[in-house]
Every structure is written in structure tokens, then in C-alpha cells.
N, C-alpha and C positions, 0 to 999 in steps of 0.2 A: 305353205306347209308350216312355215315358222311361226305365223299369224294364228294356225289349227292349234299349234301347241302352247302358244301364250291362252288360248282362250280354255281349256283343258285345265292349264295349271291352276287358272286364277281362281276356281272354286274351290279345288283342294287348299291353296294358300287363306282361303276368308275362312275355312272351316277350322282351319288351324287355329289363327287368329281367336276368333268365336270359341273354340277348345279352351285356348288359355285365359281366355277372361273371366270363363262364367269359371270354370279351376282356381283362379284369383279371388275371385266374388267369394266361392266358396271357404277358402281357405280366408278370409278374413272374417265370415261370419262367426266359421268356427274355433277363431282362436280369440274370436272380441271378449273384452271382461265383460261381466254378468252388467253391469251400469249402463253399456254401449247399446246393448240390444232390448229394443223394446217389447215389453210387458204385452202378450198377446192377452186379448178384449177375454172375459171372464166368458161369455157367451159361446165363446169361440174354441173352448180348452173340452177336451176330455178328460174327467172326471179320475180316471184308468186306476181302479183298486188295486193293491199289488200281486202279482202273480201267484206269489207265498207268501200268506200271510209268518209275521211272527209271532212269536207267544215268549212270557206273557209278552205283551204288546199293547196295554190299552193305559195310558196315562204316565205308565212306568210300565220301566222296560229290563230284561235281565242286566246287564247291564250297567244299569242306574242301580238297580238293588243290591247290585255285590257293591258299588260304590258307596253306599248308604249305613249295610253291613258292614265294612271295611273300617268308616269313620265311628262307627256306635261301639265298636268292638275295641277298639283305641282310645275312645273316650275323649276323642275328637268334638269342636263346640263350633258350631252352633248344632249339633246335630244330635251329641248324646243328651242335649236338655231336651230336644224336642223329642226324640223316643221316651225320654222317660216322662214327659207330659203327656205325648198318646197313650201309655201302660197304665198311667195313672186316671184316665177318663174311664169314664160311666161305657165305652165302645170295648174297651179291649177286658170288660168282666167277664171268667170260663166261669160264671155264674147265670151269666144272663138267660133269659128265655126268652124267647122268637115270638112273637103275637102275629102271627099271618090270618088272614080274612080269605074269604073268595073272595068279597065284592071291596072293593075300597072307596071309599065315597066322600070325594074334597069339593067342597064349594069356595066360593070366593074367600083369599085368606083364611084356607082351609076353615069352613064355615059353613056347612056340617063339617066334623073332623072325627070321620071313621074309618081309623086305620091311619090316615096319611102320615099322621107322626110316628105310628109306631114303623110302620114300613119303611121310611127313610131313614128312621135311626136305626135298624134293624139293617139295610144296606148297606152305612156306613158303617156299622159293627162288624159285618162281615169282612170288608176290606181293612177294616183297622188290623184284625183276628190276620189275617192274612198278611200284611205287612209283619205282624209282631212276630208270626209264624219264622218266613222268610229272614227276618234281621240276627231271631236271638235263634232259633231252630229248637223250637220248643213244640213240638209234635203237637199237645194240647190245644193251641190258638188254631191252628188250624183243624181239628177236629171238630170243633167249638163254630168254627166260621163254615166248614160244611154241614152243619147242625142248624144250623141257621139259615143257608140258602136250601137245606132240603125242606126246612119243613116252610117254608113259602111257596117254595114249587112242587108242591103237593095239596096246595089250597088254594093260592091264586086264579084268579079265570079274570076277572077285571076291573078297570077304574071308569067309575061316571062321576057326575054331574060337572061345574062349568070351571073346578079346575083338574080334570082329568089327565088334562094333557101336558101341563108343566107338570103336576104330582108324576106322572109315568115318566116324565122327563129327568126329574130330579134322582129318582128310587132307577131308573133307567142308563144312570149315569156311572153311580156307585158299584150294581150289581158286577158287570162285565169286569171291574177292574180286580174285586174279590175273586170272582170266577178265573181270569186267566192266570193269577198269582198259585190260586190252590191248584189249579187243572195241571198247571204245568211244571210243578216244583215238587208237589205233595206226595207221596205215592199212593194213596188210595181216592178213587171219590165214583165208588159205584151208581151215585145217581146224578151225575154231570151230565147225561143225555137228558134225563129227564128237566131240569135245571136251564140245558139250551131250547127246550120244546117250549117251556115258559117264557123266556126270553123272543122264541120267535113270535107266540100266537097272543100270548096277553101283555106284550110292553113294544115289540115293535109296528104294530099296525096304528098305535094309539099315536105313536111321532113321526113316522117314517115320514108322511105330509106335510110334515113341518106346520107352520101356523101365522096369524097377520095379525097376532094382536103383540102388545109391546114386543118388542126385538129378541127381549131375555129370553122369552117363551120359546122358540122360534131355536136359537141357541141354544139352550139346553136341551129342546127335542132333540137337535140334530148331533148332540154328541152325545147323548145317549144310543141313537140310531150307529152314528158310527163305532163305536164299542160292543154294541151288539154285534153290527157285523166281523168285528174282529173277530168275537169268543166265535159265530157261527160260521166262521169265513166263507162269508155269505158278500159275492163280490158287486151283484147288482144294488142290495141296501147302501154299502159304502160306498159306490158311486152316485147313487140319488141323494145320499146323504152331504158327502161332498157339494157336489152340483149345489144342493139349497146353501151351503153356508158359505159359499164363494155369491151366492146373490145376496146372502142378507149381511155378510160383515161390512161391503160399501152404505149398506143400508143403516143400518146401526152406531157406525164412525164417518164422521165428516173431516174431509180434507179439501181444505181451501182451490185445491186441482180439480175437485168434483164440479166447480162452478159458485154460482149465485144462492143455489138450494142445494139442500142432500140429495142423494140419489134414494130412488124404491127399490124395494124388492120386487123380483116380479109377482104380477097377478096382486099386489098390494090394492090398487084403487085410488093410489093418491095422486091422481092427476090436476092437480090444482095444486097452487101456490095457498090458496088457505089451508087446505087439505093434510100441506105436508106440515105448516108452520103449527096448526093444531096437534098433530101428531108427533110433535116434536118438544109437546108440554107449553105449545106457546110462544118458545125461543124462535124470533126470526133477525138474530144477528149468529151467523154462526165463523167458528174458528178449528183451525186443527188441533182435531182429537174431540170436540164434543162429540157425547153420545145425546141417541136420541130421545134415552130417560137422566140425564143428565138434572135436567129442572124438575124430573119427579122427584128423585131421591140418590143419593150416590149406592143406594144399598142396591137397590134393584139395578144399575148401571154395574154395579161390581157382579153383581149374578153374571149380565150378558159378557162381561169382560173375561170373567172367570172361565165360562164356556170356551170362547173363543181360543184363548192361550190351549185349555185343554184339547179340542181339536186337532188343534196345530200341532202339540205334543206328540199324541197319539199318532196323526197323518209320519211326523218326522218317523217316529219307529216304526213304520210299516214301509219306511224307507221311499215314500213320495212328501217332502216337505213342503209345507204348506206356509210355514212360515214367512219365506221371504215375499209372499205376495202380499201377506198382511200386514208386516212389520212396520210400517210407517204408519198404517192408521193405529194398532194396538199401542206403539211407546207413545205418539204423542195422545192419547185417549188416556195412559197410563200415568203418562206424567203431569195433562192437566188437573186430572182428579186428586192425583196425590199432593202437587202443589197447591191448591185450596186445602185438602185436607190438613196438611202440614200448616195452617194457618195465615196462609198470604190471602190477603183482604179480597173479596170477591168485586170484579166490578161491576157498576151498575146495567151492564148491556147483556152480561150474562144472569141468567135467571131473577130478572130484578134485582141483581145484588144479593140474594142469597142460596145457598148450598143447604139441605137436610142430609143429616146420617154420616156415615161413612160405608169407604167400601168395602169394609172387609175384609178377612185372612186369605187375599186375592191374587194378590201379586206376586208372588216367588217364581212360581212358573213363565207368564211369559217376560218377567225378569232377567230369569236367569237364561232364556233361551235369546232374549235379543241381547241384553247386554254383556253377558258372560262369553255367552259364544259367538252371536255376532258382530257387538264391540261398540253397539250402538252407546251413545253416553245419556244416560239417565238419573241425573245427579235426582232428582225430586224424589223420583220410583224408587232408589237405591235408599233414601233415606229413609221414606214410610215404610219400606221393607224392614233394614235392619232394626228400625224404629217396635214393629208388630212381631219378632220374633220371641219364644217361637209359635209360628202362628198355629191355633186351635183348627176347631173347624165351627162351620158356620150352621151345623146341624141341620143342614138340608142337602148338599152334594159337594161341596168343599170339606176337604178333612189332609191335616198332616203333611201341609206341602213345604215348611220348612225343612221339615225330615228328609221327603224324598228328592226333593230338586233345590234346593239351597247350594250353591255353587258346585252342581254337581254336573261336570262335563262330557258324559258320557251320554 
């Protein structure tokens, strides 16, 4: 009898046991700092758009713009020089006139160039119109900036030949941020539906696929795509979106953890050791943080960098942060660009020893989002920052990021 009841208890006792371990197990997972617990494979993550999107929400965020407001209105620096640098550009004239096309037609190095310039500085006009709106609250700028996105989405229908798809990229990137600024602050904008129906059928079909030729390309589709889906909160584009710029930012930045080679995007082709080092401008010694146009030029490596930050941006105010997955490749990507720029002698293993261009009015953003906020130290990035204030824009999809994210914490 005694022996029936030892053999009864002992299962109840092992389940117990088994109870409190895998209760232990858990409770150590869930109290480990963020460092302890490993980085699940990019393959392996869902995408998950957020439930509600925010507004505005694309680049900047409300938020940030009463913080921006706050400093320009005080007379606050670095910040009241850079508004009054944006006021003062050829973007923020209640003179200007919109040149919209149906068809917009960029060839290599916009080569034909019909329309592509006037359309992206015509997108950036509008978001300038739309920050200057928001800052000083001058009813005008933003009249001005709906003036200008109605009368392209009343003409537009699309972009060919063989650079259609960064052009839509670029004009794709700007629109959404103008848009969610005016849609959601302004009180009028009777033709915002019409505005989003452009936005779905002639700018996101052209990127949503993203692209395999240089990285930048590829980048800037995809943040265009995701601001689209913001303004349309449209939760399948932001997830596809997503999805490609978590394959291509390992693709794009190299980190000495990747191995011997960079890693591909997928569905790239570069399965071969020539394959990638051609693709790579030639560089086959690689280091943390080159980029993969690195040895083309720092100009177009500031494009994909530029992208990237902005993404990340974006993704944080829709409240799935994106950043701490990238932050080791974006600062040192940040930092080695900027310390050549800043003029430490190139050496000879990187691009034969020499660097072309610079990267541009690039860096404030993910600046201030790893170093400010995260705490990362960035002594190189920090100095070609404060160095290029306050920064312009680059008259293709960068515009005024000293203004709006220059140590701004929110």
C-alpha cells in the first residue's frame, strides 16, 4: 500500500519540479537586458505594421515638431538658423508654381530629364511649405503646399524609362512626409483622397518591389513605400516594405560578424565570390561599416545611408523600432565615411587609397537617433554633423534635417 502511494506521488512531485523550471527559465528570459538575448535571424521576424498607425508619422513626428516649434519660437541655435535657411530657399517661395507632367521620363543621371527635376523639387517644396506651415503657423505655407500636391495629383499617372524607379523613389520619399504634416494639422485639404489614390497607383507599384541594382536604389524605394504606407495606412505595403529593408540594410553595410564577404540581398544573384567583390566597386578587403558603394562615391553611399536612418525614423514613430537592429551597422557605416571625410588619410586597402565626393547634409538623423538617444559615442559623425550645420538639402529627397532632428529627443 505504502509502495502504491510512493509510486502515485512521484509523478505529481517531477511535475512540480518541471513547473518551476521552465517558471524559472521563463522568468529569466523575461527580465534578461536587451544585450543577453539573442538577435532572432531577419528571416525569421515578422514584419507586424502597427495596429494604429500615427499621424503625422512619417520622418517626423507630432512630437518632434512641437519640439522644433518650441526652439525656432525662443530663438533657440542650432535650430532658429536652420528655419530661417529653409524660409529663405527657393522650396519655401508662396510664389512658386508646380510643373506636374502625366508621364515623367528619367533616364540614367536623369538623361532624358522630363519632369524629374521639377517633380522632386516640387515634393520637397511641399514638405518645406508644410514644416514652415507647422513651425511659424502661417496658414499661407500650407495652402501653398496643398497647391502644389493637388495639382500633381491631378496630372500624374507615371514614371518610365531606366531611372523610373529611384525617380519614384526619390519624389516618393518627400511626398508622404508633406502629406501627413498638412492632413493632419491643417484644417482643410479637400482633395487628400485624391492625393492618397496617387500615391497608391502611380508611385507605389513603381517601388513596393524594391530593386537589385546599387543598394541606394533599393533604399530609397523602400522608404518611400513605407511612408506611403503610412499616409495610406495600408498595413500589407509596410510590411513588404519592412521585410525588403531588413534584407538589404545587412546587404548594403558590412560588419566584420557577417564573415569573410558581405552578405546579399535576397534573390540578388551574387553567388560567387567575384560576383560580390565586383558588386562591391571592386573592394575585396572589407571592414565595419563599409558600404557597398563606398569605392563608387561617398555621394551615392550618403543617399543609401540617408534612406536607411529615415526608415528607422519613421518605423520608431509608428512605434515598432527599427533602429536597434541596425544601429551597429548605420554608426560604424557613419563614422567611417565621416572620418575620411573629415580628412584622415585614406588607406591604401580601401578603395585603392582613394575616396570621391562627399556624403552630404545626411547625417543629423541617424545621429541623433543612436547617439543622442541611444548613447552610442560617435565622436567622427558628431563632428562632420556639427561641422555641416545647418544642413541644406540635397535637392533630391534630403531636406532640413538639422531643423527637425538636431538634438531633438522626442
Amino acid at each position: 500500500m505504502r509502495t502504491g502511494s510512493r509510486a502515485l506521488r512521484r509523478p505529481k512531485a517531477l511535475l512540480l519540479i518541471l513547473a518551476t523550471v521552465l517558471a524559472a527559465a521563463l522568468a529569466a528570459v523575461l527580465t534578461a537586458p536587451a544585450s543577453a538575448v539573442k538577435e532572432t535571424p531577419a528571416a525569421a521576424r515578422q514584419a507586424a505594421a502597427p495596429a494604429d498607425f500615427t499621424h503625422p508619422g512619417v520622418l517626423v513626428g507630432r512630437s518632434q515638431l512641437d519640439f522644433v516649434k518650441a526652439k525656432v519660437t525662443a530663438g533657440s541655435q542650432p535650430w532658429k538658423a536652420a528655419y530661417d535657411q529653409m524660409l529663405a530657399s527657393k522650396y519655401a517661395s508662396l510664389t512658386r508654381t508646380a510643373k506636374p507632367r502625366a508621364v515623367v521620363e528619367c533616364g540614367s543621371y536623369s538623361n532624358p530629364n522630363y519632369g524629374c527635376t521639377d517633380e522632386r523639387e516640387d515634393a520637397i517644396a511641399a514638405y518645406t511649405l508644410a514644416l514652415a506651415w507647422y513651425i511659424g503657423s502661417d496658414s499661407r505655407y500650407a495652402r501653398k503646399s496643398i497647391e502644389i500636391m493637388d495639382a500633381w495629383s491631378a496630372v500624374i499617372r507615371d514614371h518610365t524609362n531606366s531611372n523610373a524607379p529611384l525617380q519614384t523613389g526619390w519624389a516618393g520619399s518627400s511626398w508622404p512626409r508633406a502629406a501627413e504634416i498638412v492632413k493632419y494639422t491643417y484644417s482643410s485639404w479637400p482633395n487628400s483622397g485624391r492625393f492618397g489614390t496617387m500615391l497608391r497607383t502611380v508611385y507605389l507599384p513603381k517601388v513596393i518591389n524594391g530593386s537589385h541594382s546599387n543598394g541606394n536604389w533599393e533604399l530609397s524605394m523602400m522608404e518611400a513605400a513605407i511612408g506611403i504606407a503610412v499616409f495610406l495606412e495600408d498595413r500589407t505595403a509596410y510590411d513588404k516594405a519592412v521585410s525588403k529593408f531588413r534584407g538589404r540594410v545587412p546587404a548594403y553595410i558590412y560588419l566584420t560578424t557577417d564573415g569573410s564577404l558581405p552578405r546579399t540581398a535576397p534573390g540578388s544573384g551574387l553567388d560567387t565570390r567575384e560576383k560580390i567583390i565586383k558588386y562591391w566597386q571592386g573592394q575585396s578587403t572589407f571592414m565595419n561599416g563599409l558600404s557597398q558603394e563606398t569605392c563608387r562615391d561617398l555621394t551615392h553611399t550618403g543617399y543609401g545611408l540617408s534612406a536607411v536612418s529615415h526608415i528607422a525614423e519613421t518605423s520608431r514613430i509608428q512605434g515598432q523600432d527599427l533602429y536597434p537592429e541596425i544601429a551597429d551597422r548605420l554608426r560604424h557605416a557613419l563614422g567611417l565615411h565621416a572620418k575620411y571625410q573629415l580628412g584622415r588619410p585614406v588607406p591604401a586597402n580601401l578603395c585603392n587609397g582613394s575616396l570621391k565626393d562627399k556624403l552630404g547634409p545626411v547625417t543629423e538623423v541617424g545621429y541623433n537617433a543612436l547617439h543622442n538617444r541611444m548613447g552610442y559615442e560617435m565622436s567622427n559623425t558628431q563632428r562632420l554633423t556639427e561641422q555641416q550645420r545647418p544642413a541644406g538639402s540635397n535637392n533630391l529627397f534630403v531636406a532640413w534635417e538639422t531643423l527637425t532632428h538636431a538634438g531633438n529627443p522626442a
